[in-house]
N, C-alpha and C positions, 0 to 999 in steps of 0.2 A: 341568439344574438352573438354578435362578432363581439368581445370585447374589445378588441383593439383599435376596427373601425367605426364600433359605437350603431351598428349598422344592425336593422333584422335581417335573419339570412333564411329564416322559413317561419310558416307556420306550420304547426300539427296536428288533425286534424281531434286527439285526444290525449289524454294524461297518461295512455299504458305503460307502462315499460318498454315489452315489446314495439312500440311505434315509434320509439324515441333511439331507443336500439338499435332498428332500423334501419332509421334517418343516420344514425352516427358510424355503422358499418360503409355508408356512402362518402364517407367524409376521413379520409384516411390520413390525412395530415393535421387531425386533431389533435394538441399537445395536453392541453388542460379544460377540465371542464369542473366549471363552478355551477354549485346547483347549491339549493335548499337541503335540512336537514331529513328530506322525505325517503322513505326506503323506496321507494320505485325510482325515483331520480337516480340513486345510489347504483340499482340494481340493472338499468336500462344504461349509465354509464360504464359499470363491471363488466356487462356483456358487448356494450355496440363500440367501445373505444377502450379497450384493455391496453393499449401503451402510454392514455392520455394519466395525466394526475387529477385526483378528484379535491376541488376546494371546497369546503362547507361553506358558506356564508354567512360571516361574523356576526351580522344582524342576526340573523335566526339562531346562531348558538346563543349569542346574550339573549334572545324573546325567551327561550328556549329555558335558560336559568334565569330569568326573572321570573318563568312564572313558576317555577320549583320554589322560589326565595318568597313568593306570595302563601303558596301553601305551606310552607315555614312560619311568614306572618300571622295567618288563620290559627294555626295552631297557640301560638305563643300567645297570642294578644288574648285568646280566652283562657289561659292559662295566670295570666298577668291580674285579670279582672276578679280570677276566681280567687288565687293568693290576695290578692288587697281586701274580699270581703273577710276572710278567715281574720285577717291580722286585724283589720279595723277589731272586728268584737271582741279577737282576743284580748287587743291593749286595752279597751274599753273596762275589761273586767279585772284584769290582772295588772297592768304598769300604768302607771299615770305621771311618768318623768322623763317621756321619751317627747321630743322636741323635734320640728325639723332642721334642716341643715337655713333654710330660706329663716325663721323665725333666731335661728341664734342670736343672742344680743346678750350685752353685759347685764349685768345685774340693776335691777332698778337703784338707783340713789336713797339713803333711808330720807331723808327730805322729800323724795317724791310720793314715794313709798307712802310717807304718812301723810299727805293730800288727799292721795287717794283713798286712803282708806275710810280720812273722815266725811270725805264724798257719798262712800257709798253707805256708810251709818246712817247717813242723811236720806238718801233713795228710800232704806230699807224702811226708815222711820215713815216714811211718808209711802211707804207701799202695804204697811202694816193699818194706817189709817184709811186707806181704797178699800182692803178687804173688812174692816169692821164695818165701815158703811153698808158696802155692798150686804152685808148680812145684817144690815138694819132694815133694808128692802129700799135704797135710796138708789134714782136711776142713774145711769151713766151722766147724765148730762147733769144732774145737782151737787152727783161726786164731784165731776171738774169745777167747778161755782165755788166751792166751798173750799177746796185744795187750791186755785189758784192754777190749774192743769188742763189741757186738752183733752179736748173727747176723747182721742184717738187715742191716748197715752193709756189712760184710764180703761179705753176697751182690749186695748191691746197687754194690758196687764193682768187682767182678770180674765182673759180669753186665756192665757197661757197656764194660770192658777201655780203659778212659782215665782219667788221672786227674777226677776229681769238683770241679772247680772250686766254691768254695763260690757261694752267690747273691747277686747286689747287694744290700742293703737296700732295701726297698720306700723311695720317695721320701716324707720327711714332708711336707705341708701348710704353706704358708708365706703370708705378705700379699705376694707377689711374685707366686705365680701368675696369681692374677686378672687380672695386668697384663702378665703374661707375650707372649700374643699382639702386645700393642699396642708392647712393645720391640722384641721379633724384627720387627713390622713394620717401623719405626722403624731398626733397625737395618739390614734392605734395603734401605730405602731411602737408605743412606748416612749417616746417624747415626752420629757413634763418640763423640759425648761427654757422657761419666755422668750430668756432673752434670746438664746439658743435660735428657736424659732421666728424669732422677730426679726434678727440678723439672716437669718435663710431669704424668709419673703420681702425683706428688704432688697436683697438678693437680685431679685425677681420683678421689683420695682414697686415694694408699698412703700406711702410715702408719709403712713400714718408713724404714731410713736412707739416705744415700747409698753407703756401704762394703757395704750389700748387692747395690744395684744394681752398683757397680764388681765386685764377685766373682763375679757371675752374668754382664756381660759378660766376664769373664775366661774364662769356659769357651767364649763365643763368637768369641772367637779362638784357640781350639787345637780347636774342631772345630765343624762343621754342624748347626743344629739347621734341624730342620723340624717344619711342623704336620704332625701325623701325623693317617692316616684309620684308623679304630678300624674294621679289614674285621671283626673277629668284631663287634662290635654291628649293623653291618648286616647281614651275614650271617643275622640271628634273624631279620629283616623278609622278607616275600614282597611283589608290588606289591600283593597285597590288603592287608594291613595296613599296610604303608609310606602307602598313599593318604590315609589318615585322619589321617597327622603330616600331610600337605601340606594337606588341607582343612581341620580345624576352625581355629578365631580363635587367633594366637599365645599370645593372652592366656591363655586358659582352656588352654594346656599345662602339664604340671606339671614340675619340673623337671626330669627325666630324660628326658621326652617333648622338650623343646628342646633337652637333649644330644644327643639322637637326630635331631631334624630340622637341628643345626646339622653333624652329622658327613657328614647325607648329601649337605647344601649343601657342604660342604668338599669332596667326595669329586669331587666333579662341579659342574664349570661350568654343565655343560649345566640341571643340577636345578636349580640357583641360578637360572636365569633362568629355569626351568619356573614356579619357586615363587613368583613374583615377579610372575609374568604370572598365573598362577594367583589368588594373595590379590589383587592387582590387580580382577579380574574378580569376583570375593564382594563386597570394598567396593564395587563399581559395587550387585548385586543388595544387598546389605545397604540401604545407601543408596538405593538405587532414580537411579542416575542416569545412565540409558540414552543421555543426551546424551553420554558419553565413551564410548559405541560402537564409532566410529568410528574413534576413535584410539588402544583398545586393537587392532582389527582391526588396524589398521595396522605396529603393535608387533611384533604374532604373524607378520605379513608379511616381516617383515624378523628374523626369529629363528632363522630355520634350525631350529625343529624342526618337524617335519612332521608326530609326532603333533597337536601346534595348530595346526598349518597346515589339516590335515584337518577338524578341528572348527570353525575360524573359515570355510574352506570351505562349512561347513552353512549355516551363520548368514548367509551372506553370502546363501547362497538364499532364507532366510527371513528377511532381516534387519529389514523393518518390524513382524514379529510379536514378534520375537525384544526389539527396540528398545521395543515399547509394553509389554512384562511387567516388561521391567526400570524405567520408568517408571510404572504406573501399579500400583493398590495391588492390582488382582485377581488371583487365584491360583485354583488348582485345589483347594485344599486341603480345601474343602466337600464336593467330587464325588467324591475320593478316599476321604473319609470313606462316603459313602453305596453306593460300590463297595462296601465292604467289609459294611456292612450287605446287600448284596443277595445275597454272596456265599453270607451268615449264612441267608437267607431260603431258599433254593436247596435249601441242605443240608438245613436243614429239611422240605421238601419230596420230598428222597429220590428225586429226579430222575423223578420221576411224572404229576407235571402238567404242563400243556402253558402255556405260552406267554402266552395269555390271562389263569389263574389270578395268574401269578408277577408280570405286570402290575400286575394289582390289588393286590397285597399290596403291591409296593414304594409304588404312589402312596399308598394307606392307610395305611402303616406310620407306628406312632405312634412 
């Protein structure tokens, strides 16, 4: 392909090096040749046009570390599932005062407090009266008769053989949570005073009082909150679909999509600096400014992970190709288009004619 008149200028009969080589020793006022990130491409233009500049194409270096940042994915995300089973049974046995960061709320009111409680003296009393029946040999359905209760309730009580502790309330929505993170931060790091902090996220635009702030650190001195990783929201993701939170522009995610890519960043360190070295390396190609190259390599060098270790590996062997795509404005995107036209022409063809014919069509093709 001509890049500049957009025009094909041959076809070749195969993919060697040598044929390409060839083709490009007849062509002596070649300046630059953009190609894929394939070693024969590299190696047929090293030999057939040694004065031209060689461009990688931007598209297959980003394919290229997406799919490095996917085998990152793979690893992490079973690394994530396997840490949440440990912790699950750990706290199960040992802590029973660690809360998430979603459920923090002030402390119940002692007036509610004590509704509640005589509420469930009342269940209990009447969940003590299910099971004596039932050990009188009376069936589900005379139990409920006699209690004033549903089958259901009744079968479902005794199916479980413990009392049925009623549910929390789902947690309401308040102008505290939005701010939420930035206190428990705040408060790790040594913070203990309200108002202090209440003037901060006031700061910031809460528009709540100070007496809500003091009762919500009240709950953080009589137990543990933590930011919690939401395993079933990741759990939906596989690296194939996780890839695409980490690649497209933060901007254009919609909300739920940046709950999702902030949970996996929570979940793991390791993603957080994936993701970061990742977007890092787009603004260079978005931008085009292959002069911080260098010293993203260098970044990836000292990151400990070795799926980008491996991929800045590559680049490092192609790195003046690699350097001029992300600098200069040529791209493949032309040539890829006219693949696909020729794929179109082929089929057409019904795999019948030879070689010659499929030639002429593609250079004629209007």
């Amino acid at each position: 392909m001509n890049l500049e008149s957009h025009r094909v200028v041959d076809l070749l009969a195969d993919r060697q090096a040598e044929t390409a080589a060839q083709w490009m020793r007849q062509q002596p006022d070649l300046m630059v040749v953009s190609r894929d990130r394939g070693g024969e491409y590299a190696s047929a233009a090293r030999e057939g046009a040694p004065q031209a500049i060689q461009c990688a194409d931007r598209f297959h270096v980003v394919k290229n570390l997406s799919e490095a940042v996917q085998v990152l994915l793979t690893r992490c995300l079973a690394e994530i599932l396997e840490a949440k089973e440990v912790d699950s049974s750990g706290q199960d046995e040992q802590n029973k005062s660690i809360i998430s960061i979603e459920e923090w709320r002030p402390p119940e009111p002692a007036h509610v407090e004590k509704v509640r409680l005589t509420r469930r003296a009342g269940r209990y009393a009447r969940y003590q009266q299910v099971v004596k029946l039932d050990r009188q040999g009376l069936a589900t359905k005379e139990i409920a008769g006699r209690l004033g209760m549903s089958d259901r309730t009744v079968r479902d009580w005794l199916k479980h053989k413990t009392f049925p502790e009623a549910q929390k309330r789902r947690k309401r929505q308040s102008s505290f949570d939005a701010f939420a993170p930035y206190v428990l931060k705040r408060w790790q790091e040594g913070e203990r005073n309200g108002l202090a902090l209440w003037r901060e996220i006031k700061a910031q635009g809460y528009t709540g009082s100070d007496r809500s702030v003091y009762r919500h650190l009240t709950t953080l001195k009589r137990v543990e909150v933590q930011a919690s990783v939401n395993v079933e929201r990741i759990q939906k993701f596989s690296a194939n679909t996780a890839i695409w939170l980490f690649m497209r522009d933060p901007k254009k995610l919609d909300e739920i999509e940046r709950e999702d890519l902030a949970t996996f960043c929570q979940a793991s360190a390791t993603l957080k600096k994936a993701y970061d070295l990742l977007q890092d390396f787009l603004s260079m190609v978005h931008k085009r400014e292959g002069q911080r190259l260098d010293a993203w390599l260098a970044q990836v060098a000292e990151s400990n992970l070795p799926e980008l270790q491996s991929f800045a590996s590559g680049v490092e062997k192609d790195k003046d190709a690699v350097q001029a795509g992300l600098t200069w404005p040529i791209n493949n995107g032309m040539v890829e288009g006219h693949v696909t036209k020729l794929k179109l022409i082929k089929r057409t063809m019904y795999g019948r004619a030879g070689f010659a014919l499929l030639r002429q069509r593609v250079l004629h093709a209007v």
